[in-house]
N, C-alpha and C positions, 0 to 999 in steps of 0.2 A: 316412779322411783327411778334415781338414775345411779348406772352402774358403772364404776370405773374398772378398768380390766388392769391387773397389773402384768406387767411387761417379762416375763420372763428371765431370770437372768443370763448371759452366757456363759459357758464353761471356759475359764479363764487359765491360761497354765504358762509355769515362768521357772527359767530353771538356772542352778548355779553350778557350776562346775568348781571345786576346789581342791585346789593341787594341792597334793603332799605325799609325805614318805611311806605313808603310813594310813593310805585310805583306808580298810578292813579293822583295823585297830576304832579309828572314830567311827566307821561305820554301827561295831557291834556296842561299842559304848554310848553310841546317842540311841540306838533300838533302844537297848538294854534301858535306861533311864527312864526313856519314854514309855519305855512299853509296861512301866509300871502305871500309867497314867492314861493310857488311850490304848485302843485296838490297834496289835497289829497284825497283819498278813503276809501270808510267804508268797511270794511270787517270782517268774521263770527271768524277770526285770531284777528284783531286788524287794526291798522291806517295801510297806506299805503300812504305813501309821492314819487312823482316822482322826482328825484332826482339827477341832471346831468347825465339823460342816463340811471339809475338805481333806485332800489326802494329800499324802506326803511321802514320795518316795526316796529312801536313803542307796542310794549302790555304789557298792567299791570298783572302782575299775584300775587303769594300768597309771599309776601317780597319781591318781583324780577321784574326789570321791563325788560322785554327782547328787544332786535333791536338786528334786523337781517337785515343787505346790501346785497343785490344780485343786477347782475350787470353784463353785458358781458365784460370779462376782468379786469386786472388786477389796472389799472386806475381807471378809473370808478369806480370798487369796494370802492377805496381810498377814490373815491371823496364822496361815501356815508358813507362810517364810518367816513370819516373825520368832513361833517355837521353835523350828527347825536351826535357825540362822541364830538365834540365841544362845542354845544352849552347845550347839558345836563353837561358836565366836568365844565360851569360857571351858570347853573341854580341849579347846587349841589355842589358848591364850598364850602359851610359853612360845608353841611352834609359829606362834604370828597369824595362824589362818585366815585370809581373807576369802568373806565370802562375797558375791557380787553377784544378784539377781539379774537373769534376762527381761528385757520388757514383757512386760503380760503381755500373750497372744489368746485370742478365742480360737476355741477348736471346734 
């Protein structure tokens, strides 16, 4: 009998920085949303949303609200910047928000 070994996948992680006036406003309104829908966790970072298979960190900072997907593989990774990156791109649709993923990095 032969056995194929599947390959692990790597820990993938890609992050957006998005400027605005008003980071803690979309931060607690995309938790809040989401977190009727997925797990999430308090952390000394920021939210932490489980997130088909991956996780997804929302954090308010100074003009910037940061989300960063991590995610084993290359899928996965998609399917968290895609929730994340969706539903903030129509919770700041007025204010223009662009979001912009960094390239996937393994960590």
């Amino acid at each position: 009998m032969i056995r194929f070994l599947r390959k692990p996948l790597p820990l993938l992680v890609s992050q957006a920085d998005v400027v605005t006036d008003a980071p803690e406003r979309y931060a607690k309104q995309l938790v809040s949303h989401l977190g009727r829908k997925v797990t999430v966790e308090e952390t000394p970072e920021g939210q932490v949303l489980l997130i088909g298979g991956g996780r997804g960190l929302v954090a308010p900072g100074d003009g910037v609200l940061v989300l960063r997907a991590e995610a084993k593989g290359s899928e996965a990774l998609a399917t968290v910047q895609g929730v994340l990156g969706r539903h903030l791109e129509r919770f700041g649709s007025k204010a223009e928000l662009v979001i912009t993923w960094s390239e996937p990095r393994p960590v």
